[in-house]
C-alpha angles and dihedrals in degrees: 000000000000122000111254108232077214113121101207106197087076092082086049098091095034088058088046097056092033084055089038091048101055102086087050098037091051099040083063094049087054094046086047102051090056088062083053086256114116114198110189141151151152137202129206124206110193138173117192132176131195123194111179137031141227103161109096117254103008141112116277088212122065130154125167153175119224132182124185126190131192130186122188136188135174135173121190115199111173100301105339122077133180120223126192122168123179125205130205118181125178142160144192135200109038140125153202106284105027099096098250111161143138092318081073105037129036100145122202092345123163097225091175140032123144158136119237115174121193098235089189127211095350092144095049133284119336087018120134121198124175135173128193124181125189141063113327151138122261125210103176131172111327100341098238093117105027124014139143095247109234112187087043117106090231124027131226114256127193129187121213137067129309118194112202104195117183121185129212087249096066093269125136134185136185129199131188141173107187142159104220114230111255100220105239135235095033106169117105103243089055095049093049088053096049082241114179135232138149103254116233146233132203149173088243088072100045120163122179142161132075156225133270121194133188134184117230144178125323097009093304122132132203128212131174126192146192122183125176116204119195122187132171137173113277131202102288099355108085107198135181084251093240114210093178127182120202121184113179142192134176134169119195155164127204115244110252134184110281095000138098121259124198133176126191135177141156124187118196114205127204141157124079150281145206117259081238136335091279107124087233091048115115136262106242121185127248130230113155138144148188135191121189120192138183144170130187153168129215117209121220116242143065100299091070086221119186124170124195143186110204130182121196125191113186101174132228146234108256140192103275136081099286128068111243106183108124109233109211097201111205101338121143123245106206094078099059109016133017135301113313123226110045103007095053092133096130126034144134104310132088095346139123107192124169113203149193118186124178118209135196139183108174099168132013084254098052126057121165139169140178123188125179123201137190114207139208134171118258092210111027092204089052129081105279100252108305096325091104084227108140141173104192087191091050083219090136100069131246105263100106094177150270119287128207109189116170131184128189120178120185118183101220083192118025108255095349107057122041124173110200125194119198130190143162141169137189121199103205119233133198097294094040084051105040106029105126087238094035112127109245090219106119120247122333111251112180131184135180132182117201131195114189137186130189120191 
């Protein structure tokens, strides 16, 4: 590994007045909420280091510092409450050609800062309705297509309106229009130097549509979706002017103690894109689709044991006239695959991967899991995942490999101090091997060491 120019010692006396600082600072923020005004934060201190590389054209050693800051207020006043939240993302350590970009950095930046209002039982007894306009995050369904990304360094932020709607029948709806947050500055100088900027929205990124949800028999629950996403260039931002089309629908039940789990859910994807992102560049038509499926058992006692098996289907562009590589949006990657940020070397895009992942929680203050995947392409002509490896005359197979990834998180002090332990390894098969743009830099291993506060 490289050695980090980071001296170190310079966060010592930063941690010793944060940990010193807790009682105070949440005794204010008691003596605040009762005033209807919440005060509340966290920072997280992280190293992580990458050998190996299976992401085409990169560097196979990366280590890096990372801090993440995050400032929250709220004020509740009858129905109508006030939310801010301030990020502030850096990193040390890294350097031209490692890929290092705005899922890293994203300095001083007012994530959120919106207006939501209770409406009531506008839709009949036992109804709930809610709006909230602003800038805010959005975690919706089950975050494979738009989430607010946690173990990124950075989230994702989005500025318009979101309507929650509950029935008095256990159904539920959300609605949103927004305009996603485009992370400045972008470019990779800037990035490198923490350098700060207000990131931007615009009518030429719109997304729109919603959830609806419904209990059902035996503990299930059914959701359908539709999301439309619009993209257009922008003054100096060229883009393959996406006019997606999502259409979702999942049907799960909640793992519980001695019973069967399962989660399904299938996303179709149509529209068009652009051949690349050249204005003159044509428009292709979409037609692109995933499945994800999983089963499990959780075993009574105090270990907290489930076992699943998961199966996953992203699919890829192949040879014809339409374009079939599934877009994600803004999904996040940690729950189904491996660590986003440096290690985003699978994700949901051109892949087939069986699973089995075994998780644990014995003790409110220990949680651990461990998953292992073999991949394959879904296209063999097609970039394996989000690796940028690529064998256009698909002559170097489809098995891609097989993937350990591994998580353990420990509170030292119960809801205040979390120590959180990352790692993942890919063992390369033929097309990670023989790909004509494939690194020759031996299997990715990737580890990362978190410290987190919360005040």
């Amino acid at each position: 590994m490289k050695e980090l120019c980071v001296d170190r010692s310079a966060f010592l006396p930063f941690f010793a007045w944060l940990l010193g600082s807790v009682p105070v600072v949440v005794q204010a923020e008691e003596r605040a909420s009762e005033q209807g005004l919440a005060l509340s934060g966290n920072v997280r201190f992280r190293y992580e280091a990458l050998e190996g590389q299976a992401r085409a054209g990169l560097d196979d050693r990366i280590d890096l510092v990372s801090l993440r800051t995050i400032l929250t207020a709220s004020y509740g006043a009858g129905p109508i409450r006030l939310g801010a939240e301030l990020w502030d993302s850096r990193m040390w350590g890294g350097q031209r050609g490692e890929g290092i970009g705005t899922g890293e950095v994203n300095t001083i930046e007012p994530v959120q800062a919106f207006v939501a209002a209770d409406l009531g039982p506008l839709l009949g007894r036992g109804s709930k309705t809610s709006v909230q306009l602003g800038r805010f995050m959005l975690n919706l369904g089950s975050r494979r297509l738009i989430a607010a990304d946690d173990y990124r360094n950075t989230t994702n932020g989005s500025t318009g309106a979101r309507v929650d709607i509950a029935t008095a029948r256990g159904g539920t709806a959300t609605l949103i229009y927004v305009l996603p947050q485009m992370r400045r500055p972008d470019d990779e100088a800037s990035v490198l130097d923490n350098r700060g900027g207000l990131d931007r929205e615009s009518f030429d990124l719109q997304l729109w549509g919603g959830y609806g949800a419904q209990k059902i028999a035996r503990g299930a629950m059914a959701e359908i979706g539709y999301f439309r996403l619009i993209e257009r260039d922008m003054p100096g931002r060229p883009t393959r002017n996406r006019d997606l089309h999502s259409i979702s629908a999942r049907i799960m039940r909640d793992p519980a103690p001695a019973r069967l789990d399962f989660e399904v859910e299938g996303i179709g994807q149509m529209g068009s894109i652009r051949a690349s992102a050249a204005p003159a560049a044509l428009p292709i038509d979409v037609a692109a689709w995933f499945v994800h499926a999983d089963m499990g058992y959780s075993f009574p006692g105090h270990l907290r044991a489930r076992v699943s098996a998961e199966f996953d289907y992203a699919s890829g562009d192949r040879p014809g006239r339409s374009y079939g590589r599934f877009d994600t949006l803004f999904g996040m990657r940690r729950g189904d695959f491996v660590p986003a940020g440096i290690f985003a070397q699978t994700g949901r895009a051109n892949i087939l991967t069986p699973g089995l992942r075994v998780e644990m929680a014995p003790g409110k203050r220990l949680d651990l899991f461990a998953a292992w995947h073999p991949m394959w392409l879904a296209a063999r002509n097609d970039a394996f995942s989000t690796t940028g490896v690529r064998d256009a005359g698909g002559r170097s197979g489809r098995f891609a490999g097989h993937g350990l990834d591994g998580r353990l998180r420990w509170w030292a002090r119960p809801q205040k101090l979390r120590v959180e332990i990352n790692a993942s390894w890919i063992g390369k098969g033929r097309f990670l091997r023989d790909a004509p743009n494939a690194p020759d830099a031996g299997n990715p291993r990737y580890i990362s060491l978190a410290l987190s506060s919360m005040f």
